[in-house]
C-alpha positions in Angstrom: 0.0 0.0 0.0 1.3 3.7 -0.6 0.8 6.4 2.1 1.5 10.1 1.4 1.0 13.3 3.8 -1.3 16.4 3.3 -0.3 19.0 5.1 -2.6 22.0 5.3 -0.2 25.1 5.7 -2.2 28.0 4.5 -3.6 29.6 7.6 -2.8 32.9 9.3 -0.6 33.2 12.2 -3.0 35.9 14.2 -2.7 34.4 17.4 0.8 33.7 17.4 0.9 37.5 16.9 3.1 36.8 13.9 3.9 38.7 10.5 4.1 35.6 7.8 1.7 32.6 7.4 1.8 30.3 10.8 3.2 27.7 8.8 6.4 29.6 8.1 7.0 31.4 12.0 10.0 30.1 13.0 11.4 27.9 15.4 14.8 27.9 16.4 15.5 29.3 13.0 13.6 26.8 10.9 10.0 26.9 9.8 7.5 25.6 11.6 6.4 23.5 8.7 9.9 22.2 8.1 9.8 20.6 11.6 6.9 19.2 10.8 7.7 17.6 7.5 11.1 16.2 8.7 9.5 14.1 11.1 6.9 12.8 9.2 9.6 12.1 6.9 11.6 10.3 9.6 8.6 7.7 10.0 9.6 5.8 6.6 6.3 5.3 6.1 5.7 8.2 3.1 5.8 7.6 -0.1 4.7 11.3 -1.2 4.2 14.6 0.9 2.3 17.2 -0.7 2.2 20.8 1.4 -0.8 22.8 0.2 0.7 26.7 0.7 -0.7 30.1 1.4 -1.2 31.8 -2.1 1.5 33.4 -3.1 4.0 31.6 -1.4 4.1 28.3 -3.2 8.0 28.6 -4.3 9.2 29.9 -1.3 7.4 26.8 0.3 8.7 24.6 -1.8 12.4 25.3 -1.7 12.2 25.9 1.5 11.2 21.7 1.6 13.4 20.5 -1.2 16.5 19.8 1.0 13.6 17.6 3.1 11.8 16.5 0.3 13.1 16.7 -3.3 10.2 15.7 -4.8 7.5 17.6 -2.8 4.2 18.9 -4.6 3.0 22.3 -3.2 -0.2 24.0 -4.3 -2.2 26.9 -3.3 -4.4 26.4 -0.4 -8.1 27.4 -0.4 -10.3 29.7 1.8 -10.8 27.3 4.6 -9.1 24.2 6.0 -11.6 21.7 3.9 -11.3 23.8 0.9 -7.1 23.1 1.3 -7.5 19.9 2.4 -8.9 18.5 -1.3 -6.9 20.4 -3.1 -4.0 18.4 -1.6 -6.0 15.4 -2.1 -6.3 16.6 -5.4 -2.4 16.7 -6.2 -1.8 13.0 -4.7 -0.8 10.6 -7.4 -4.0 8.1 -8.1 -2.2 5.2 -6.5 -2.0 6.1 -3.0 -4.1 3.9 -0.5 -3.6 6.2 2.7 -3.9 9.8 3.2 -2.3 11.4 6.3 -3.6 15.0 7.2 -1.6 16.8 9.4 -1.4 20.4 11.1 2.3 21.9 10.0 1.8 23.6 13.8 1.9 20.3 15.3 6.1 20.4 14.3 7.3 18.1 17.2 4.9 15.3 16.5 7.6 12.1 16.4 7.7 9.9 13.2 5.9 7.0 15.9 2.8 8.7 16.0 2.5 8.8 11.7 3.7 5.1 11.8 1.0 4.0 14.2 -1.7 5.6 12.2 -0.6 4.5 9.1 -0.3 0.5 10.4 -4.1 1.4 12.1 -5.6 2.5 8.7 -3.4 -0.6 6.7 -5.0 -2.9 9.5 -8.9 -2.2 8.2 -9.6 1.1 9.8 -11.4 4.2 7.5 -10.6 6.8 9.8 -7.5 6.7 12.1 -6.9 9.7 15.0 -4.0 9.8 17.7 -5.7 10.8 21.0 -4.8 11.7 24.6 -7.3 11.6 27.8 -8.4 15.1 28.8 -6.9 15.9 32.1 -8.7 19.0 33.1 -12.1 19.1 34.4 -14.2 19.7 31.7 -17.9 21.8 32.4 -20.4 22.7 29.5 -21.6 26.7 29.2 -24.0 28.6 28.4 -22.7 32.4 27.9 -21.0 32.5 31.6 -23.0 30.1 33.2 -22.1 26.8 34.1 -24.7 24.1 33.4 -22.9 21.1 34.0 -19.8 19.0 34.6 -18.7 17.1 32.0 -17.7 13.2 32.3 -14.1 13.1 30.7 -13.6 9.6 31.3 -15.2 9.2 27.9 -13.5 12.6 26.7 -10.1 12.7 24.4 -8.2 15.6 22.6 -7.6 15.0 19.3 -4.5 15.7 17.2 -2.8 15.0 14.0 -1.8 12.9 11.9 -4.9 12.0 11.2 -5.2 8.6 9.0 -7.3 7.5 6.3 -8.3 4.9 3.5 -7.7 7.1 0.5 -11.1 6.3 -1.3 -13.1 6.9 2.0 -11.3 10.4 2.4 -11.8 11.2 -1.4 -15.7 10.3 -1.6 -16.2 12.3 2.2 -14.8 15.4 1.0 -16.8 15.0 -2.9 -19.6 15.0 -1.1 -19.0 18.1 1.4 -20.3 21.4 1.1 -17.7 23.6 -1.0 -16.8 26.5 1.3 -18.2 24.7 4.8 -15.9 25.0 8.1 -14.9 21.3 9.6 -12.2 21.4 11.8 -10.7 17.8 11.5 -11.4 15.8 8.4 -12.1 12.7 10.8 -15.4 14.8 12.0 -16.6 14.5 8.4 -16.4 10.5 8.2 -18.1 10.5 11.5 -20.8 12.9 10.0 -21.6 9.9 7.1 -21.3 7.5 9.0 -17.9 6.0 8.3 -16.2 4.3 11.8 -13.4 6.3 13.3 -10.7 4.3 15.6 -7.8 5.5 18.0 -4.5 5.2 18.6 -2.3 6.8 21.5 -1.5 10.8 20.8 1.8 12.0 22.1 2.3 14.9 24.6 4.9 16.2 21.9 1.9 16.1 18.9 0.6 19.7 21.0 -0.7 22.4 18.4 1.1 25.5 18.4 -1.0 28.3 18.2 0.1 31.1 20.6 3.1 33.0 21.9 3.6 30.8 24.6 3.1 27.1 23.0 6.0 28.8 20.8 8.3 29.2 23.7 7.1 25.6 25.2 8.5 24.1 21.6 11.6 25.8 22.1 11.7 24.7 25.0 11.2 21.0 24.1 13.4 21.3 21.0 16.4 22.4 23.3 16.3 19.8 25.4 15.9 17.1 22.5 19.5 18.7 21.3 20.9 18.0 25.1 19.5 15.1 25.5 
């Protein structure tokens, strides 16, 4: 079976308060999304990686990547996450059995985690996410109210890679709304019905989004040189 990697990396970087595309804020010197990619890469498990960019920045993406990945495919992104989502599905060659989708903000996910999911979604699976149990007491709102306390024993968080049987992930997005907001492409197999299974998430796999998950990947990265 071939696998290849999708990875969405057209979004803003508002919250990280940044001047460039998230994708490209860097990280000890290097991209974001170069972090990302070299440890999918590290997996052996990819036979293709195609990086779907903010518009306009499609050759600075991909030269950024060659040294990674020589023969990357990078396209122009869309106006939201699904819309960028198939048209990386829509640059993989027609051979590949699984799709990976993954966050280029989640740059220290290890190569383990995109293994695992891939082996999940070659054993049967349709839809393959890596989780971890919620920790924190979790209560349901109403504008400031509180109207109730949530049982997390049946709650995870979700992150990325998420894995999937090419054909399923193909036919879900054909038949999505052009233009419609879904914030993980496993949410739209579960919304037709398609089974979704889990695999173990890693602390490492965290998304980051603000200032201070910046500092807390530094952090990390540091002490993986040290180590």
């Amino acid at each position: 079976m071939s696998s290849a990697l999708v990875v969405p990396a057209a979004g803003r970087g508002d919250r990280l308060g940044a001047d460039r595309p998230k994708a490209l804020v860097p990280l000890d010197g290097v991209p974001l999304l170069v972090h990302a990619v070299q440890r999918a890469t590290a997996s052996g498990v990819l036979d293709a990686v195609v990086v779907v960019a903010p518009a306009g920045a499609c050759e600075e993406v991909r030269e950024l990547l060659r040294p990674v990945v020589p023969d990357v495919v990078v396209v122009a992104g869309g106006t939201e996450r699904q819309d960028s989502v198939r048209c990386g599905l829509d640059a993989l060659p027609a051979d590949v059995d699984v799709v990976l989708v993954h966050d280029a903000a989640r740059c220290l996910t290890p190569p383990a985690v995109f293994a695992s999911v891939v082996d999940a979604v070659r054993a049967g699976a349709p839809g393959v996410v890596p989780v971890l149990p919620v920790s924190d007491t979790v209560k349901r709102v109403a504008g400031r109210r509180v109207l109730e306390t949530v049982d997390r024993s049946e709650l995870v968080a979700v992150q990325t890679p998420q894995g999937f049987s090419a054909p399923v992930l193909r036919a879900v997005h054909a038949a999505a709304v052009p233009g419609a907001a879904a914030t993980d492409d496993a949410g739209m197999l579960e919304a037709l019905g398609h089974p979704v299974v889990t695999v173990p998430g890693d602390d490492r796999a965290f998304k980051v989004t603000r200032p201070l998950d910046l500092l807390l990947a530094e952090a990390l990265l540091a002490a993986e040189v040290t180590a």
